[in-house]
Structures are given as C-alpha cells and as structure tokens.
C-alpha positions as a Markdown table, in Angstrom:
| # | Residue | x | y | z |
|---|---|---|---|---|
| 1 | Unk | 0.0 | 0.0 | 0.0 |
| 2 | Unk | 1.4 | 3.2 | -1.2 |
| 3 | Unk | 0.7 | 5.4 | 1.7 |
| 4 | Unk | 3.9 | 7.5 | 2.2 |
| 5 | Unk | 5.3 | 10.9 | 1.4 |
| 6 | Unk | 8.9 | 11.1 | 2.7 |
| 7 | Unk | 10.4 | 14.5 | 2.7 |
| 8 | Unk | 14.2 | 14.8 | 2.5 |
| 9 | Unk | 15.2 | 16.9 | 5.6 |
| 10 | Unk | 19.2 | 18.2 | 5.6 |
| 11 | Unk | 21.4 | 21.4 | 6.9 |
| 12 | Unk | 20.5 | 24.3 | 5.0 |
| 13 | Unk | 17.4 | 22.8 | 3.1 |
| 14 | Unk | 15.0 | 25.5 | 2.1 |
| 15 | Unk | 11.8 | 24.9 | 3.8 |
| 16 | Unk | 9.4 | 27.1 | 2.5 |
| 17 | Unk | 9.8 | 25.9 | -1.4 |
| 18 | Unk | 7.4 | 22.6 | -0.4 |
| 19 | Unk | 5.9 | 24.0 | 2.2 |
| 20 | Unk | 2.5 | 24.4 | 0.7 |
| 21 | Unk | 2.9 | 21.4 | -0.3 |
| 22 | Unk | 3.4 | 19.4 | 2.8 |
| 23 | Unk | 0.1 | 20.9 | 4.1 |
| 24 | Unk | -2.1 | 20.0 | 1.7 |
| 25 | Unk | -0.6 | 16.3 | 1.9 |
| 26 | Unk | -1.4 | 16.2 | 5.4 |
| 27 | Unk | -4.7 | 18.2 | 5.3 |
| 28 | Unk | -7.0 | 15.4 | 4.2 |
| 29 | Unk | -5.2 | 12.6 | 6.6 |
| 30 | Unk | -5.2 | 9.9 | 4.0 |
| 31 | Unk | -1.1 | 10.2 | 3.8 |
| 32 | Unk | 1.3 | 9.2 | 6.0 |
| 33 | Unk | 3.9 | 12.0 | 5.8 |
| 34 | Unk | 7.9 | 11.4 | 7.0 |
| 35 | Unk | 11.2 | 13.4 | 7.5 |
| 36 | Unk | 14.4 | 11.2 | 6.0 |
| 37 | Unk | 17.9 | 12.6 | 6.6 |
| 38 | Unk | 21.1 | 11.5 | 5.9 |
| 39 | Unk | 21.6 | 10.5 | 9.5 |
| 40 | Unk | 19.0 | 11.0 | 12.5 |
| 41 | Unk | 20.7 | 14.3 | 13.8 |
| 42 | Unk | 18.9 | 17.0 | 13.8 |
| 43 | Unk | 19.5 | 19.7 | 11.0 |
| 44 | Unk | 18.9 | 23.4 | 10.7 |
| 45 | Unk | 16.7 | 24.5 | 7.6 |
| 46 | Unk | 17.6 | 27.6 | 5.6 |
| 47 | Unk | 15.0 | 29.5 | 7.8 |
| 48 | Unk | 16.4 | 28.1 | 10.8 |
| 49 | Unk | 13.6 | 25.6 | 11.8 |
| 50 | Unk | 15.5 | 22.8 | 13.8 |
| 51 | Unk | 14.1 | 19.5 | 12.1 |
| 52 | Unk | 14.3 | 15.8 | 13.7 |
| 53 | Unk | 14.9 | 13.0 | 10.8 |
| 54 | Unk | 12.2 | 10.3 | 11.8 |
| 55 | Unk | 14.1 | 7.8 | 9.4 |
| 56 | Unk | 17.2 | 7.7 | 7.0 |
| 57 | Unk | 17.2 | 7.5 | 3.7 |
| 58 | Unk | 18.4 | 3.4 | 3.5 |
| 59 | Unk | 14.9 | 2.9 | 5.5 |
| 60 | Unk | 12.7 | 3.7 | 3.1 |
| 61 | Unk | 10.0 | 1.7 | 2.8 |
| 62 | Unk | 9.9 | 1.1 | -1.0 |
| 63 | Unk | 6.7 | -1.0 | -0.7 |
| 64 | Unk | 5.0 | 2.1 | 1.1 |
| 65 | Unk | 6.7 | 5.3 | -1.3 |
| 66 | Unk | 4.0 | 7.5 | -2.9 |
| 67 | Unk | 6.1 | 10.2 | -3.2 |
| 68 | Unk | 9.5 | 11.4 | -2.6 |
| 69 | Unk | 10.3 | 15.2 | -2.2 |
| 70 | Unk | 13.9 | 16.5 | -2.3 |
| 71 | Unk | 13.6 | 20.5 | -1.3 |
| 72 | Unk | 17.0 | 22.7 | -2.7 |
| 73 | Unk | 19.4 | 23.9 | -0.8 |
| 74 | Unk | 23.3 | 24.3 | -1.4 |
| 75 | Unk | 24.5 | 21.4 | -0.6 |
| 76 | Unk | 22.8 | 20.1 | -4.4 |
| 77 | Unk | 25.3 | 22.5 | -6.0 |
| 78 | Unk | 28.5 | 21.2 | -4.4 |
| 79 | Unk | 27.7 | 17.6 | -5.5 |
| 80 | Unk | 26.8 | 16.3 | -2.8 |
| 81 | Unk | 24.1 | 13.9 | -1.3 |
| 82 | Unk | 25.0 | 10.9 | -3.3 |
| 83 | Unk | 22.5 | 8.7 | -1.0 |
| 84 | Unk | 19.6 | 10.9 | -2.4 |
| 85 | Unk | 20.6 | 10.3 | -5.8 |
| 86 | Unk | 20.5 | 6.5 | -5.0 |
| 87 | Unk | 17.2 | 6.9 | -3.4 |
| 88 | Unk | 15.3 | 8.9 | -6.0 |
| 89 | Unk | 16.2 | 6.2 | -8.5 |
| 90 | Unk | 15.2 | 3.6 | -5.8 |
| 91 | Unk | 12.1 | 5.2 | -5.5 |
| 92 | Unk | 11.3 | 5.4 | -9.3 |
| 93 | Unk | 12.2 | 2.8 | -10.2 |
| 94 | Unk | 9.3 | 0.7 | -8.5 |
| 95 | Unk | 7.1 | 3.1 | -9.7 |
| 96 | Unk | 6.5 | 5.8 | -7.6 |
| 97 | Unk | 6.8 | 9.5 | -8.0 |
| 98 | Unk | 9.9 | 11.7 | -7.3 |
| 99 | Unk | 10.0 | 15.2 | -7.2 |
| 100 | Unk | 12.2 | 18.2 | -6.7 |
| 101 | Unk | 12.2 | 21.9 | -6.5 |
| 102 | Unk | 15.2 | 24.7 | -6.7 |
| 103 | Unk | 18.5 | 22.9 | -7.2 |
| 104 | Unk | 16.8 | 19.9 | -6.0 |
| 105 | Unk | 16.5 | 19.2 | -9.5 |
| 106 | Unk | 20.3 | 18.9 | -9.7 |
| 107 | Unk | 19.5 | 15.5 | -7.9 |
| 108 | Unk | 16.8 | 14.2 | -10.5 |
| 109 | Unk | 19.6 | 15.2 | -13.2 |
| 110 | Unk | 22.5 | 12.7 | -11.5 |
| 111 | Unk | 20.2 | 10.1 | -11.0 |
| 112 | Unk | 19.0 | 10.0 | -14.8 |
| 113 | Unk | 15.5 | 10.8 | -14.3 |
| 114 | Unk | 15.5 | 14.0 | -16.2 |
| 115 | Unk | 16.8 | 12.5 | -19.4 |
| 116 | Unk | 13.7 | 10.7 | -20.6 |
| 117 | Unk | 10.4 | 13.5 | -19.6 |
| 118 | Unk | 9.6 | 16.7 | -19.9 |
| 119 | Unk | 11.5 | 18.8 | -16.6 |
| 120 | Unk | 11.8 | 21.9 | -15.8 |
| 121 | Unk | 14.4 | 23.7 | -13.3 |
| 122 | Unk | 15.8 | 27.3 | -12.1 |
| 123 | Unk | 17.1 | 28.5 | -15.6 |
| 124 | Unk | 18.0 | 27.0 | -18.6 |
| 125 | Unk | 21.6 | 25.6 | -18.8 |
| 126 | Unk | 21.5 | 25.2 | -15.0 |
| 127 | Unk | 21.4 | 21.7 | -15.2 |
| 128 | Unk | 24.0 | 21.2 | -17.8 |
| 129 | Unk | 27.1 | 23.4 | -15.8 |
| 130 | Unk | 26.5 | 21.9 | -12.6 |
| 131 | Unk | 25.7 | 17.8 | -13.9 |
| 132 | Unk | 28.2 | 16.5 | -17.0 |
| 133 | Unk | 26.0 | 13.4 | -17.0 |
| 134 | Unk | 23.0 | 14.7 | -17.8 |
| 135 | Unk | 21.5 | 14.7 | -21.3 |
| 136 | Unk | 18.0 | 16.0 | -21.1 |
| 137 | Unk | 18.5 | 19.3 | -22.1 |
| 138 | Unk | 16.3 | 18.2 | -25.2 |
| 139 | Unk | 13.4 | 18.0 | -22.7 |
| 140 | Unk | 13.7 | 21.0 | -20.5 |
| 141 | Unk | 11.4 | 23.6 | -20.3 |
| 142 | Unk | 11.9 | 26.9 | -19.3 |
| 143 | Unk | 8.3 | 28.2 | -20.4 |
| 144 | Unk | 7.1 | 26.4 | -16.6 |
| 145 | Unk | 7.4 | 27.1 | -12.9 |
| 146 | Unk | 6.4 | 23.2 | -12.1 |
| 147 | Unk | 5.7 | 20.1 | -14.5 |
| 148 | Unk | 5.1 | 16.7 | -13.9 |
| 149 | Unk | 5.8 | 14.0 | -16.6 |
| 150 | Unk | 7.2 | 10.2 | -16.4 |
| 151 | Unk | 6.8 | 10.0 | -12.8 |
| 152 | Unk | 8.9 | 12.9 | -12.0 |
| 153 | Unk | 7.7 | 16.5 | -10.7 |
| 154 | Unk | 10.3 | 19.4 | -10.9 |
| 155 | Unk | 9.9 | 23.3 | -10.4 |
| 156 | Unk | 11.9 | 26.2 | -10.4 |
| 157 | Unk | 13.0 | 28.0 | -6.9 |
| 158 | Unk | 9.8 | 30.5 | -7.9 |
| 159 | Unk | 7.2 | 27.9 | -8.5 |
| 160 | Unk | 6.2 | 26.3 | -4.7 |
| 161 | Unk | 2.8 | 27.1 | -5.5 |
| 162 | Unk | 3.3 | 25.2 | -9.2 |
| 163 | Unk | 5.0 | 22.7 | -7.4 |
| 164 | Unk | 2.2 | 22.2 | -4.5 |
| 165 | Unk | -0.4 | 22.1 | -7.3 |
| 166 | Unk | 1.8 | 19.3 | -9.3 |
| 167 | Unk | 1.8 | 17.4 | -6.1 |
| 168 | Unk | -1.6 | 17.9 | -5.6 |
| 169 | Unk | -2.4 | 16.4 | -8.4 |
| 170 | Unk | 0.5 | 13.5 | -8.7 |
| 171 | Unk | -1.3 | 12.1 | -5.0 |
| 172 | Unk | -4.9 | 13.1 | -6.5 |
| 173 | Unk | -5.8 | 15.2 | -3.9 |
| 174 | Unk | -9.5 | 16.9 | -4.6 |
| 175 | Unk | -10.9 | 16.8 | -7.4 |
| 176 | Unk | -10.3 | 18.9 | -10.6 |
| 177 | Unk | -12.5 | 21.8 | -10.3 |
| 178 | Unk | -11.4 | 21.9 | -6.6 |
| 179 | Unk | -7.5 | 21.9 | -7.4 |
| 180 | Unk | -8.0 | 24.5 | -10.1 |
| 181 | Unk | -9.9 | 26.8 | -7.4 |
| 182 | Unk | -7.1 | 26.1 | -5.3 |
| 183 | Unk | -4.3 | 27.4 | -7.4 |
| 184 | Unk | -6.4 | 30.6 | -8.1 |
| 185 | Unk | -6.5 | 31.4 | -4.6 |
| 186 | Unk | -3.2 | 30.5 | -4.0 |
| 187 | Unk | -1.7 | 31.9 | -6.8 |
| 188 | Unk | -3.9 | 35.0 | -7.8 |
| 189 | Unk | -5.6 | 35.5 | -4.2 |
| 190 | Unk | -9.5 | 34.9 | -6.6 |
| 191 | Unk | -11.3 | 33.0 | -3.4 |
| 192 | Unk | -13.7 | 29.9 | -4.7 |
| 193 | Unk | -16.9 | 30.5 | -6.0 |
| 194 | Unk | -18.4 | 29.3 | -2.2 |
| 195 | Unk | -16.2 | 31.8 | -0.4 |
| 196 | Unk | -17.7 | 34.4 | -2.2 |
| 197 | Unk | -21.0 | 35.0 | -0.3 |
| 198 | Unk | -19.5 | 35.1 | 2.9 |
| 199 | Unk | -16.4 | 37.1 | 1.5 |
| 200 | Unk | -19.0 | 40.0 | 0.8 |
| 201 | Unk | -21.6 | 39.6 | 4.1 |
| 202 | Unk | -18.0 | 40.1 | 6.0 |
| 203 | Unk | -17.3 | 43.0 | 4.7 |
| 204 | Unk | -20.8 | 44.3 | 4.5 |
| 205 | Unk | -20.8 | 43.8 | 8.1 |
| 206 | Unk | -17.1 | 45.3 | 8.5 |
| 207 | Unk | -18.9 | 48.7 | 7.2 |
C-alpha cells in the first residue's frame, strides 16, 4: 500500500519551497507524511527551523513510497548527497513518483530521471554546468514554474505554488474543479466560488 510521502530533511534545506505542499498532503489525513535525513541528527533549515529525521534515507519503505520530495538547498550545488541520488532512482524505479524543486533538480539530473520526460528547473543551462552526465537538455522547459511527466515533478525556486499544485495532483488530492480553485487562490488571491458569499456579508458587516 502506497501510503507514504517522505520528505528529505538536511542542513541548509529550504523549507518554504514545499511547504504548501506538505500541508495539503497532510490536510486530508489519508497520507502518512515522513522526514528522511542523511543520518537521525537534527539539521537546521535555511530559515532556521530545527528538524528531527524520523528515518534515513536506506529505510525507506519502497513497498509504502507515494512520493519522494527533495527541497533545494546548497549542498545540491556542491555535489553532494549521493545517497539521495540513489534513493530517488530507488524510489522510481518501483514506480513511484519523485519530485524536486530549486536545485533539488540537480539531484533528479545525477540520478537520470530527467533525461527521458519533460522537466523543468531554475534556468536553462543550469542543469548542464552543474551535472556532466545529464542529457535532457532536449526536454527542458523553461516556459514552466512546475511540470510533472514520467513520474517525475520538478519546479523552479519560484514555482512552490506550481509545485504544491503538481503534487496535488500526482497524490490526487481533490478533485479537478477543486485543485484548479485552489491554485487561483493560491496563486492569484481569486477566493472559490463558495467563499464568495460570505467574503461579501463580511465586509458588508465590517462597514
């Protein structure tokens, strides 16, 4: 039973690019959400939340994976982080979804999953100066915050609410009318159509 979201948790990781997408996994209470690490120590995110690994990443429960998220940070840039690599193509290869934002990507791109599908990242040629392996620049797209193809979800640094939405969709969360209402709020601050009624009796009242 595919239950799980595990979310890679490391020093310096930036927290708020998934963030809206970590609370809409755990909103409904039909996932099981937890934080991998490269060890259990705790590690300090780019905003300086202190975070607790529950698990590391050779514990993954392959048989439970829905989806594996790998937020950016620097250490993607330096090459390292070798044991995500190894779990991302773990992960994917027994058919569940990966995903990546920011230089997270860089990740995706040394494990070979960006070669084959449609991806997208932080800039065009990104990908290319920082990983000699990869050969997807054929399939990039820099017309996209966030796109999902061949099991793989990838958005730019400016695209967490692209990226929540991709997710959102990947774990089919709501249904489509609902999703699209909720990137309009999200995105462009337009409230659902059954928000609007008491959007204006609140401010009627407020005058």
């Amino acid at each position: 039973m595919r239950d799980t979201v595990y979310f890679l948790a490391f020093d310096g990781f930036v927290d708020w690019h998934a963030a809206q997408a970590l609370c809409e996994i755990r909103r409904p209470g039909d996932w099981r959400l937890q934080t991998v690490g490269f060890s259990l120590q705790p590690v300090l995110s780019m905003g300086g939340l202190r975070v607790l690994p529950e698990l590391t990443l050779d514990q993954l429960d392959l048989d439970r994976a829905a989806l594996l998220i790998l937020p950016g940070g620097h250490l993607w840039e330096h090459g390292y982080g070798e044991e995500a690599v190894d779990a991302a193509r773990r992960v994917h290869a027994v058919g569940a979804p990966v995903a990546a934002v920011d230089s997270g990507v860089l990740a995706l791109a040394r494990a070979g999953l960006l070669d084959h599908c449609r991806h997208t990242g932080n800039w065009p040629g990104q990908i290319d100066s920082q990983v000699s392996t990869y050969a997807g620049a054929d399939q990039y797209d820099p017309q996209v915050l966030a796109v999902s193809d061949g099991g793989v979800i990838t958005a730019s640094q400016l695209g967490s609410v692209e990226f929540a939405r991709e997710v959102i969709r990947t774990l089919d969360l709501y249904n489509a009318s609902d999703r699209e209402h909720w990137y309009r709020l999200y995105k462009h601050a337009v409230p659902p159509p059954w928000c609007v009624g008491a959007t204006t009796t609140a401010t009627a009242v407020a005058a």
